[in-house]
N, C-alpha and C positions, 0 to 999 in steps of 0.2 A: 485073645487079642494081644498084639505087642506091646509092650510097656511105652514105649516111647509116643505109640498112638494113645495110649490113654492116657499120657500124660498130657498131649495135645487137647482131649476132651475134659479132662479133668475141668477147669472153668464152666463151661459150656452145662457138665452135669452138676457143679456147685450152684450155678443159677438157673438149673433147671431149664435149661431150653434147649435139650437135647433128644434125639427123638427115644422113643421107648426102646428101638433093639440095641442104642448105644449105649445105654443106661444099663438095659441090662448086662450088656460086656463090659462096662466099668465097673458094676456092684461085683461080678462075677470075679475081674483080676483083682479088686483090692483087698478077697478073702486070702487071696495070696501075696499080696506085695505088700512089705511095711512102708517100702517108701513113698509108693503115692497115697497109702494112707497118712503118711506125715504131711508130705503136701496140701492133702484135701481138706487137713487138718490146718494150718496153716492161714489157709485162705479165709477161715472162722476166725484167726487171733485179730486182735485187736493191731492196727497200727502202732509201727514205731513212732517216737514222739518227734523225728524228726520228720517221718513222713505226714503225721498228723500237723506239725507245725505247718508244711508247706501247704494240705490242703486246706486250712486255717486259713494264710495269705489267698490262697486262690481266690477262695469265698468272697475277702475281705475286697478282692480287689473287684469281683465280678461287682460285688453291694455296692461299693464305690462307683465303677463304670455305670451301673443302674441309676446313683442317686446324680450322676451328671447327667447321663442322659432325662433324666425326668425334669429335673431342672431346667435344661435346655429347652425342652418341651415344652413349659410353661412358659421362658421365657419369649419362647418364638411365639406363641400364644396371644401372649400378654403384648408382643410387637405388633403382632399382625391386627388385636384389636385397636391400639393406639392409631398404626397405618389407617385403618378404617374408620376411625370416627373423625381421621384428620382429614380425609378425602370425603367423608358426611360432610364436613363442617363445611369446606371448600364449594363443595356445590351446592350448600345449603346459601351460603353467602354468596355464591357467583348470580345464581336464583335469584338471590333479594337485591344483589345489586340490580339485575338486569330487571325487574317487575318495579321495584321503589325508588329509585334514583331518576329525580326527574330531571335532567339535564341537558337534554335534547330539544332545541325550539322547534318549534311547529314551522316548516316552508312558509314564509306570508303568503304562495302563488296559494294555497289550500285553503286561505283565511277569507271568508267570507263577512262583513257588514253589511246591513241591511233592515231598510225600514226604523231609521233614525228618527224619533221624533222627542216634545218637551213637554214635559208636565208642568202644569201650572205654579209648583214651587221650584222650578228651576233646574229639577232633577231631567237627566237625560235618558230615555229607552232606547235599546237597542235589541237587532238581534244579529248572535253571533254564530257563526258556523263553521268548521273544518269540515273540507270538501274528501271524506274518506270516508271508511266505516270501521274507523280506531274509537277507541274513549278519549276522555282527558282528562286530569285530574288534577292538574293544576295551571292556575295562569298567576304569571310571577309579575310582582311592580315594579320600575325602575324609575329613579328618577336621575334628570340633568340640572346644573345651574344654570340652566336659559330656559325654565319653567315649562322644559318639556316631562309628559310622564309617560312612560312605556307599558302598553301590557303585554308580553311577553306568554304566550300558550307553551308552555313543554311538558313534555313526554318521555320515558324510562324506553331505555334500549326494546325492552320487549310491553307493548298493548294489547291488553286485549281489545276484544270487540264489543263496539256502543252497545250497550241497551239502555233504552229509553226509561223513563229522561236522562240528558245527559248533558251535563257541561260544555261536551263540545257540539251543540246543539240545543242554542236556550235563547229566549228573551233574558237581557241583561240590564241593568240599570247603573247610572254615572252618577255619581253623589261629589260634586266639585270640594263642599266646603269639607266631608270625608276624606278627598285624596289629600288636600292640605293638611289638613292633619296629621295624616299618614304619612306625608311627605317632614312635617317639621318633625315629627318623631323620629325619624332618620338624619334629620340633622342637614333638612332643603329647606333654607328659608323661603327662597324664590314662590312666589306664587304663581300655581302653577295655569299655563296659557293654552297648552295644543296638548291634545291626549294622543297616541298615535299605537294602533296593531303592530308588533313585531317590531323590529331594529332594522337601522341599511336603509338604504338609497332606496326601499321594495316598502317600508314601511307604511301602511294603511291609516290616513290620520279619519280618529274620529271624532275629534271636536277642537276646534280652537277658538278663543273668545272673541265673540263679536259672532258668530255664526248665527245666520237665518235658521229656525228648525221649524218644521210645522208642530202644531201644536199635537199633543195626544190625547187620543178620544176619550167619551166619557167612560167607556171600556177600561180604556187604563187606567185612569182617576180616580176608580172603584177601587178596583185591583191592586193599585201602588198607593192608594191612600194619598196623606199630605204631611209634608216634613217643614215642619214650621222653622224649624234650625235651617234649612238649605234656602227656604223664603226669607229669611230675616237678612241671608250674608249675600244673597242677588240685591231686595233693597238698597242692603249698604252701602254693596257697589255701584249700583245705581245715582246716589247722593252722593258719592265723592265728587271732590269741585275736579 
């Protein structure tokens, strides 16, 4: 084989991945050539130290690109879980504003009263109705200084649906010398005259003083007992000159 070809295979049969008939034509010239013996030789010494300096840096620098890349990795990691619990949190709280924030009043056209009558200490029954199949969960107070009081039905952007029993579908009871109280707790001395469903020119009155009410049976009498506190402050008014 010519020298110059085994000089080309020379590598190839150093690491051994060359087929068997080349092998055997390179073992076979370097019984006669000292110089690719020297080279074959060669290929076994150890690095100069300035070539070993440089694969040194290589190393150094591939470890380095590695220790950025992992870093990055975690830190894109570590973003993308922050991103994610910020966007958890966001419609965790869009959720609870939309279901618990009651803020929305009930249409008065949906407001139902009915079957208004008076217990014998003075307390008023009612019952009250929203014309839908939502819940309700809260009915809010308001008062005026012209001894009007508000009841005010709202509702959270999102409802769900009644089930029975429910608030917005109940027998209700009016406790006068209750709202007063209620009312000076807030800082209404006024006492209070006309009770009224909802706000606006639409608002539903359901009591103003001096109203005729029939009386409530002995059904409710039972049922609502007797409030000696709401009989003693009708007396009172009663007796004033």
């Amino acid at each position: 084989m010519e020298h110059e070809i085994v000089m080309d295979l020379l590598p190839l049969y150093h690491d051994h991945v060359c087929s068997d008939a080349s092998r055997a034509a390179v073992e076979e010239h370097l019984k006669t050539c000292a110089v690719c013996r020297e080279a074959l030789a060669e290929m076994d010494a150890p690095l100069p130290a300035a070539e070993a300096q440089k694969n040194a840096a290589d190393k150094a620098a591939v470890k380095k690109i590695s220790d950025e890349w992992k870093k990055t990795k975690w830190k894109a990691r570590l973003k993308g879980a922050v991103i994610a619990a910020a966007v958890c949190m966001v419609l965790v709280g869009a959720w609870m504003a939309a279901t618990q924030l009651y803020l929305f009043p009930v249409p008065t056209e949906k407001i139902q009263i009915t079957d208004v009558r008076q217990l014998s200490d003075g307390r008023v029954l009612y019952h009250f109705r929203i014309d839908d199949d939502r819940n309700l969960r809260l009915i809010q107070f308001e008062f005026d200084e012209e001894g009007n009081m508000y009841y005010v039905p709202k509702r959270a952007l999102y409802t769900e649906k009644r089930m029975l029993p429910s608030l917005a579908d109940s027998d209700r009871e009016l406790d006068i010398p209750k709202m007063n109280a209620w009312a000076r707790g807030r800082g209404i001395d006024q006492e209070i005259t006309r009770i009224w469903y909802g706000r606006g020119e639409d608002a539903i009155l359901l009591w103003e003083e001096g109203m005729e009410l029939p009386a409530a049976s002995e059904s409710d009498e039972a049922a609502w007992g007797y409030e000696p506190g709401s009989a003693d402050y009708w007396a009172a008014r009663e007796n004033e000159p």
